[in-house]
N, C-alpha and C positions, 0 to 999 in steps of 0.2 A: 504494500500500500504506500502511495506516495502521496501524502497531506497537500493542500491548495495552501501557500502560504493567507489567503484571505479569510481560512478557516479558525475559530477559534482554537482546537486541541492542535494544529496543525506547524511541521517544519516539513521543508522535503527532506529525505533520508536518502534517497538512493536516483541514483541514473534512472532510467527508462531499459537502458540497454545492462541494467543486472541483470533484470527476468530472463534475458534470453544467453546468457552463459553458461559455459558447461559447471560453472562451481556454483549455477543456482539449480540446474536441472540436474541436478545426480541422480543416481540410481535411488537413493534413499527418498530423494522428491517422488521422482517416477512412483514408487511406494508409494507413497501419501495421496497422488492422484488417483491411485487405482482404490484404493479405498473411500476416497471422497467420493467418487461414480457410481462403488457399489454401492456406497449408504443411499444414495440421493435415490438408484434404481430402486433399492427395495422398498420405499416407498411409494411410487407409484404418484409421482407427483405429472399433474399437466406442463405445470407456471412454477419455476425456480427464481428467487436471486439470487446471484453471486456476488457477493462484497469482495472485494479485493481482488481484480482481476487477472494479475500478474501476467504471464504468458497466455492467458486464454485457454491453457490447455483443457479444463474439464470445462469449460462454458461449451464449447468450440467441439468436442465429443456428445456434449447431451444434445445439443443441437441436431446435431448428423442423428440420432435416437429422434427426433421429432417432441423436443421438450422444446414448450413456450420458455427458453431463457432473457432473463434482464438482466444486464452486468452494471456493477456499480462502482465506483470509484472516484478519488480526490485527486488522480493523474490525470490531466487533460492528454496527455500525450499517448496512453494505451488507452485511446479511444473507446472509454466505457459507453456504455447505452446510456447511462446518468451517471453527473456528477455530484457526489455529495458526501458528506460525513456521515458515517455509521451512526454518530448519535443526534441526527436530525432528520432521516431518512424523509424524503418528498412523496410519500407513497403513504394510499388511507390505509385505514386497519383491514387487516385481512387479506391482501393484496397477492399474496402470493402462496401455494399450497406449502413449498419447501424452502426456507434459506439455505445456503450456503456460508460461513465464513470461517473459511481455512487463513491460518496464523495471519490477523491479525490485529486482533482485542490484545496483542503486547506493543502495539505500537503506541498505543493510548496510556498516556498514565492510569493507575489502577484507579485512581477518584473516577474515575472515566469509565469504568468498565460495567458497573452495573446501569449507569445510565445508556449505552450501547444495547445492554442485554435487554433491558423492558423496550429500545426500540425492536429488535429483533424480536422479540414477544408482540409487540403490537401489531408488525408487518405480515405476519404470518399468521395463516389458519392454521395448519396443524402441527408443522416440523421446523425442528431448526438444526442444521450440521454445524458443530464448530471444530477447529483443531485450535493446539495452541501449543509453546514450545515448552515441555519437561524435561528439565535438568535432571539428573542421578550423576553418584560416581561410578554405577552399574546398573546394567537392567538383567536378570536372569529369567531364560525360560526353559525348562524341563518338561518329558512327557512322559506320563504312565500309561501303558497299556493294561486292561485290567482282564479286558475279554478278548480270545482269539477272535477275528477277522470284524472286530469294535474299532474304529477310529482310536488311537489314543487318548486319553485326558491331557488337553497341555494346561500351566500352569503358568504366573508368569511375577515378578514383582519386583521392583525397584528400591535400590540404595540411595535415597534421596540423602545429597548434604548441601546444610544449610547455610551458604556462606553469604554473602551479603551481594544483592546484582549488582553491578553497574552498567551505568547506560553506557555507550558506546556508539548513540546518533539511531539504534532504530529499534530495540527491546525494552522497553520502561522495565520489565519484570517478566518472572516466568515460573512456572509451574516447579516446587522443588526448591526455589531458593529461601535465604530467610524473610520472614514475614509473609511469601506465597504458599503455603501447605496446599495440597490436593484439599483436602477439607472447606479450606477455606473457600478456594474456587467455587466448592460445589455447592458450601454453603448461599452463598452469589450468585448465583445459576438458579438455586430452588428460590432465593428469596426474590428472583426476580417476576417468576409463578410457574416456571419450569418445572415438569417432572423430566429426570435424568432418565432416559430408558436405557442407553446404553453409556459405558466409561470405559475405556481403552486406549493401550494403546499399540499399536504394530509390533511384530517383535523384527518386522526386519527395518525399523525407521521409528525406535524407542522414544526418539526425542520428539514426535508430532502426537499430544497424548488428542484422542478424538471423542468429543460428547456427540450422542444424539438426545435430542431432546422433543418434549411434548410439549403441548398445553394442556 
């Protein structure tokens, strides 16, 4: 996400031409897209937003699926469908069956974040995808098989430590560090009037943790 400098929570952070390097599309992104497609498929949405359009990549896929997409964004320059701030959004209640917004409620200072979330709760009928960035100094996943020809049980869970963020020009904060707990997050999430359906995160892209969520 690149801020409009006219916007009030707003700096620019980044070029235009980050999104399209190979040190922004790694394999571990690639992950992360393919997970944002699934959740959004298994919903069964008509009408998607997409906050923070970056590369287009999953707008630019559900499209080819024949999904009503709108992309949203404070970069005039990756020519979103609207411009606008996450926590102003120009659109009535109900407007869209699914959100989208992968990593980037960390660009917003955290004061910022629950006022984001009740936009995102307003915009949408029924769903909302978020990713966001979780720190650990490990993520471990193991599998038990318990029945022959049963899928495995995987299991999965993180050594978060708590050392103190800093900013750096485009993370206010992030899942994992001190004063962000998982907890906390989710406490934020539900008191926005979210129910959490699902909380995860990748195990082959640990640091993108991913909420679906209700109303």
């Amino acid at each position: 996400m690149l801020p409009n400098k006219k916007e009030k929570n707003s700096t620019v952070q980044v070029p235009t031409s980050h999104y399209f390097g190979l040190n922004y599309t790694s394999k571990e992104r690639w992950i992360s897209y393919w997970y944002q497609i699934d959740e959004i498929i298994k919903l069964k949405p008509q009408s998607v937003l997409e906050i923070g359009v970056g590369n287009k990549t999953v707008s630019d896929y559900l499209k080819k699926l024949g999904i009503k997409i709108t992309t949203c964004d404070l970069d005039t320059s990756l020519k979103p469908d609207v411009i606008a701030d996450v926590t102003n959004l120009p659109f009535k209640k109900e407007s869209f069956d699914v959100v989208i917004c992968a990593q980037v409620l960390e660009h917003l200072p955290f004061k910022d974040f629950s006022k984001a979330l009740k936009e995102l709760y307003r915009v949408t009928k029924k769903s909302v995808v978020i990713t966001l960035p979780h720190f650990s100094i490990t993520d471990l996943y193991f599998g038990i098989k318990l029945i022959p020809y049963i899928p495995q049980k995987e299991f999965s869970f993180k050594v978060d430590l708590p050392i103190k963020h800093e900013f750096l020009g485009e993370h206010y904060w992030e899942i994992g560090k001190k004063n962000y707990p998982l907890k906390k997050i989710k406490h934020e999430i539900v008191k926005s009037g979210f129910k959490i359906e699902k909380s995860y995160y990748p195990k082959e892209n640990p640091f993108h943790h991913f909420f679906v969520l209700q109303k």
